[in-house]
C-alpha positions as CSV (number, residue, x, y, z in Angstrom):
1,X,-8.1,-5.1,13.3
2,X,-4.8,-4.9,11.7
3,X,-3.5,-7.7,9.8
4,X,0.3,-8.3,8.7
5,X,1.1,-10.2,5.5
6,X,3.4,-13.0,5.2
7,X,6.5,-12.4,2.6
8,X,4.3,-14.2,0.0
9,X,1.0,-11.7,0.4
10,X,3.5,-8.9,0.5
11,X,5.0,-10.4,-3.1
12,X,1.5,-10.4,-4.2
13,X,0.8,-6.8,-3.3
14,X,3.7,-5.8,-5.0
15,X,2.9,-7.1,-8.5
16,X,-0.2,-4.8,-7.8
17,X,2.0,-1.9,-6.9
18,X,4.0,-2.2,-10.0
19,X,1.0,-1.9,-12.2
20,X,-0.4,1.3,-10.1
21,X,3.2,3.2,-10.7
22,X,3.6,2.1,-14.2
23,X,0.4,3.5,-15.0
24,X,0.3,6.7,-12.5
25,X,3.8,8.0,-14.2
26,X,1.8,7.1,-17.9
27,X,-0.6,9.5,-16.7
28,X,1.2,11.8,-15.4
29,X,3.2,12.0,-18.5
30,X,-0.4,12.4,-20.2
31,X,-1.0,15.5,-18.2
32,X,-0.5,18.5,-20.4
33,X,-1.7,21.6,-22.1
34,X,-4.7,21.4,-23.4
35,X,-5.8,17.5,-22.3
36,X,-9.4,17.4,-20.8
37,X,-9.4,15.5,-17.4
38,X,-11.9,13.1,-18.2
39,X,-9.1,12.2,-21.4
40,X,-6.9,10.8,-18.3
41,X,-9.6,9.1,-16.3
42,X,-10.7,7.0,-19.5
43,X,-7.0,6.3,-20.2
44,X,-6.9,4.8,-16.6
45,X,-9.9,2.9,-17.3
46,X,-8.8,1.4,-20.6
47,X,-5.5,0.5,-18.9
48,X,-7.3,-1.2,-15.7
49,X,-9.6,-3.1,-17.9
50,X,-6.8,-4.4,-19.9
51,X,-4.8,-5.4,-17.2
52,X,-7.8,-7.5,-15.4
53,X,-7.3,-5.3,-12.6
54,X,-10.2,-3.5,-10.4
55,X,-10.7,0.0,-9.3
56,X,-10.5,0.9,-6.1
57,X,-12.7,4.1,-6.0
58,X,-15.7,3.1,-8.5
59,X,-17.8,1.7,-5.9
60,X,-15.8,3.6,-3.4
61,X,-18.6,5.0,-1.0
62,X,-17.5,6.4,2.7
63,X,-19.6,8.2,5.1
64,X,-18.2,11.7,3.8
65,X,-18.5,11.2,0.3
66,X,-21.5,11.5,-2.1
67,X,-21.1,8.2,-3.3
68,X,-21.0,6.0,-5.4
69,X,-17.4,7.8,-6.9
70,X,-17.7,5.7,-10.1
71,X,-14.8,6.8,-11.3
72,X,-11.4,5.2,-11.2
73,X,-8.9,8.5,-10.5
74,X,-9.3,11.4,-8.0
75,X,-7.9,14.4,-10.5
76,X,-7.6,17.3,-7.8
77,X,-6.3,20.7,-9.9
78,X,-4.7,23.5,-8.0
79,X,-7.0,24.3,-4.7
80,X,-8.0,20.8,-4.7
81,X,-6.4,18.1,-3.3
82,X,-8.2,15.0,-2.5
83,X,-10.9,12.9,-4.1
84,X,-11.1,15.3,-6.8
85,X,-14.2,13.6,-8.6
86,X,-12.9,14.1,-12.9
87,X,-15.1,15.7,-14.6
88,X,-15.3,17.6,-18.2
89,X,-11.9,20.5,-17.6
90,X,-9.3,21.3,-20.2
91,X,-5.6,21.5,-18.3
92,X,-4.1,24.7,-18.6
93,X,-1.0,26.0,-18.7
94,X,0.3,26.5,-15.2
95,X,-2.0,24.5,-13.1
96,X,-0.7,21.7,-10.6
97,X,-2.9,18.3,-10.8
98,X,-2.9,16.0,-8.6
99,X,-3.8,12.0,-9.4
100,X,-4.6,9.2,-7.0
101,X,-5.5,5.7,-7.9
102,X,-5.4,2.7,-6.3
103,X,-6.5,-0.5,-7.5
104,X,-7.1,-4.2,-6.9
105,X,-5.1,-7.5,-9.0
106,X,-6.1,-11.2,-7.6
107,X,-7.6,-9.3,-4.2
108,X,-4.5,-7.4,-3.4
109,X,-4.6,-3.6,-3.4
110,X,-1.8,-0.8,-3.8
111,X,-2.2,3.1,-4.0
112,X,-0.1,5.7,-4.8
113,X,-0.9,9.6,-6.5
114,X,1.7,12.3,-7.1
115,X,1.3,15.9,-8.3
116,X,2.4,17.1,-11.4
117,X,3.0,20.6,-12.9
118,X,1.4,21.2,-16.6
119,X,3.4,23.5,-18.7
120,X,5.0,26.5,-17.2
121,X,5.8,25.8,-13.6
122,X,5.5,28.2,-10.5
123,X,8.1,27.9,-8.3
124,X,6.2,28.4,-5.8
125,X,4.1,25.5,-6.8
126,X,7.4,23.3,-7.5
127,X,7.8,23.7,-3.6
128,X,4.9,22.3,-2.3
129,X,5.3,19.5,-4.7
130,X,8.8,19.0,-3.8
131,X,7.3,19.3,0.5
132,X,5.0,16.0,-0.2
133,X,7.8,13.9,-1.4
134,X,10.6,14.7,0.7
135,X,8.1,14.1,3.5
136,X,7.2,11.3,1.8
137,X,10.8,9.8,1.5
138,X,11.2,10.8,5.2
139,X,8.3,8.9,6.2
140,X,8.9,5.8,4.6
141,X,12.4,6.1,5.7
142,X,11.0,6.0,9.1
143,X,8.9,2.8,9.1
144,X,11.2,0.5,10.4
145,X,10.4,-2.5,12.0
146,X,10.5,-2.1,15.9
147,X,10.1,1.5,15.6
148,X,6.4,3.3,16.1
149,X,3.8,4.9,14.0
150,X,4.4,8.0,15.0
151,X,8.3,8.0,14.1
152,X,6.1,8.3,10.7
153,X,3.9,10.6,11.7
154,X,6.6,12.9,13.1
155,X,9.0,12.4,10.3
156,X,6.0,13.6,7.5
157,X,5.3,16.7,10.0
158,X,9.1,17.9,10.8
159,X,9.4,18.4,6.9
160,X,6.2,20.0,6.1
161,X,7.4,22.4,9.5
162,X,10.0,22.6,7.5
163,X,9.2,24.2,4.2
164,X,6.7,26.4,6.2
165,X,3.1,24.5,6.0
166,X,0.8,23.9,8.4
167,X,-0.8,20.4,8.2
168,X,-4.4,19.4,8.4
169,X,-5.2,16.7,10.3
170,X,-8.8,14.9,9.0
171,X,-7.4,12.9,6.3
172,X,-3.6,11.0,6.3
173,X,-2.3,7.9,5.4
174,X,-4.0,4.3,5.8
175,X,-3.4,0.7,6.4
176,X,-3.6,-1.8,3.2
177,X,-4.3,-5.1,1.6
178,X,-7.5,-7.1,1.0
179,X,-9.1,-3.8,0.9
180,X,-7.5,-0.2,-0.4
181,X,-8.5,1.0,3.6
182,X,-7.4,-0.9,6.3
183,X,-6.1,0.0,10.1
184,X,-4.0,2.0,11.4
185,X,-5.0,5.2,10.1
186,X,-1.8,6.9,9.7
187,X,-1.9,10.7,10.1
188,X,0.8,13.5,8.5
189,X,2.1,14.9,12.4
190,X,2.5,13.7,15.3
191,X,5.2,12.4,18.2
192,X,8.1,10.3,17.7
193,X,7.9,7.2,19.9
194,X,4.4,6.9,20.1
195,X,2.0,4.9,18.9
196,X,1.1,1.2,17.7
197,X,4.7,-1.1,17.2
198,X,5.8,-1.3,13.7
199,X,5.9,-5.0,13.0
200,X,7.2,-6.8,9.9
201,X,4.1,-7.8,7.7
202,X,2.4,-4.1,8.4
203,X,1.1,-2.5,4.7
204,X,0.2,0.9,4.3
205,X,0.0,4.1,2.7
206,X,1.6,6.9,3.5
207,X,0.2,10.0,2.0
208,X,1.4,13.4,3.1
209,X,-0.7,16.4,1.7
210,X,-0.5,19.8,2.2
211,X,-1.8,22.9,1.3
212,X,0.3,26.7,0.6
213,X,-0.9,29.3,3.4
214,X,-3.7,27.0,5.3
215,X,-4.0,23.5,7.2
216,X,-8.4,24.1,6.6
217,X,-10.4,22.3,4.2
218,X,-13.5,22.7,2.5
219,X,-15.7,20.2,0.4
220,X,-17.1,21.2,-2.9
221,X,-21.3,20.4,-4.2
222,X,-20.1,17.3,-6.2
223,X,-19.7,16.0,-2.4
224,X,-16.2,14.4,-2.9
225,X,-13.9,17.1,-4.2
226,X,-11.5,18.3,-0.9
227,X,-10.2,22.0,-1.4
228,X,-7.8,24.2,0.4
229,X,-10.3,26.4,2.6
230,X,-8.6,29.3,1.1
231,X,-8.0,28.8,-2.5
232,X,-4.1,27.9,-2.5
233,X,-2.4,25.5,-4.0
234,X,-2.0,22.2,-2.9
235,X,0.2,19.1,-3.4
236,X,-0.1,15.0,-2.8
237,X,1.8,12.4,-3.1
238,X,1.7,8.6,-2.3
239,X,3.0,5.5,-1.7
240,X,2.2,1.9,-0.8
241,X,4.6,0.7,1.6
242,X,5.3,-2.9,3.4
243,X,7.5,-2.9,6.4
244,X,9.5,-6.0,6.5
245,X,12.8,-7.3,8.8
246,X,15.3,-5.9,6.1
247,X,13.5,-2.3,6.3
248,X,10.7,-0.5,4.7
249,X,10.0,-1.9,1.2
250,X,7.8,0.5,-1.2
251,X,5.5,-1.3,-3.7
252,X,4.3,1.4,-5.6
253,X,7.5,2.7,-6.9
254,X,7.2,5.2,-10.7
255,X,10.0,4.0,-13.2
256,X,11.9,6.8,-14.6
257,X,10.5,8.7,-17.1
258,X,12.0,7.7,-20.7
259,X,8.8,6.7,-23.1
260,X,6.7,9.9,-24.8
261,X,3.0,10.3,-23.8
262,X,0.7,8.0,-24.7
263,X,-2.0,8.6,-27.2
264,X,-5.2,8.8,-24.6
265,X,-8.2,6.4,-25.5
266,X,-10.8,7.5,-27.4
267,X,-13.9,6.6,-26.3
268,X,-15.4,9.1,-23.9
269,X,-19.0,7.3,-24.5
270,X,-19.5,5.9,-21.0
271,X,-18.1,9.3,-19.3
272,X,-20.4,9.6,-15.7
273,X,-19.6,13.2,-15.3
């Protein structure tokens, strides 16, 4: 069942939305050199708790996981992508990470994750970032109301055609709301014109992942962590979108970067990995 939001819900979602960017471009300016993951995952969990918000993914459990996650951020570093479960890993220079949160304020969810490069970039690597959010951009550009979900679908997969990756089909975006996944499942290719009607009031998330030479996955022991089948890079980025009469309105939208990285939080007593 797909439920649309009035203009008020939508508001509500978006005071939600602001929190998740704030705090996914403070991380993201956290990743570095040198910082253990779990260093960013009890950042996030500081700045949740202060905020009153709730985590998405801590009693996040689906049928393909190995859950509970109890954690509040999928890190994914260079082959991995998805659900990347945080665990004890220093950052090195040259690796790509990838962070994904979504959380809950007054029972309204956003979600968002982008990729970042830590120290000396690859441009190689700068690409396949760069892939996700101009197919990103292109699909949120395309959910207009009156138009279909695939005019999405089809915008995400022209420019990952594009820049020469295949895409993988078993995970894509999702609807969003009351809960962080709701219908319509919103996949990364398909055909223009097809589809479900985009109606004013529809949430979602549009996600657009891919991976370097390969469109197959592979799942590591933890259970959760989603890998590039054959070890390349990989790249993710996110956003929590509400389409609305005036056009596609994004609620999880980073400010710029201007303020130096914050000092991550200290206490790594209650780590669970």
């Amino acid at each position: 069942m797909i439920e649309l939001k009035s203009a008020d819900e939508i508001a509500k979602m978006a005071v939600t939305g602001q929190f998740v960017g704030e705090l996914l471009a403070e991380l993201g300016r956290l990743a570095a050199v040198g910082v253990n993951l779990m260093d960013i995952e009890h950042q996030a969990r500081h700045r949740i708790t202060e905020r009153g918000a709730k985590s998405c993914y801590w009693d996040y459990a689906p049928s393909f996981g190995r859950g509970p996650f109890r954690n509040v951020l999928c890190l994914s570093v260079n082959d991995a992508v998805l659900h990347g479960l945080p665990h004890d890993y220093v950052l090195r220079d040259g690796d790509l990470l990838s962070i994904d949160m979504a959380v809950e304020i007054d029972g309204w969810a956003a979600d968002s994750a982008l990729s970042v490069i830590v120290g000396t970039p690859d441009p190689a690597d700068r690409k396949l970032i760069e892939a996700t959010e101009v197919a990103l951009e292109a699909g949120i550009a395309a959910a207009q109301p009156g138009g279909r979900l695939g005019d999405i679908s089809a915008a995400i997969g022209e420019v990952a055609h594009s820049y020469g990756y295949r895409v993988n089909g078993d995970f894509g975006g999702h609807g969003i709301g009351r809960t962080m996944h709701e219908s319509p499942h919103v996949a990364n290719d398909g055909r223009a014109g097809r589809g479900m009607r985009l109606q004013p009031g529809l949430t979602i998330a549009i996600e657009p992942w891919f991976c370097r030479t390969t469109a197959k996955i592979r799942y590591d022991k933890d259970g959760w962590t989603i890998r590039s089948a054959d070890g390349s890079r990989t790249a993710h980025s996110e956003h929590t979108v509400a389409v609305t009469a005036g056009g596609p309105q994004v609620l999880t939208r980073r400010p710029a970067p201007s303020a130096p990285p914050a000092e991550p939080a200290s206490d790594r007593t209650s780590a669970s990995h």
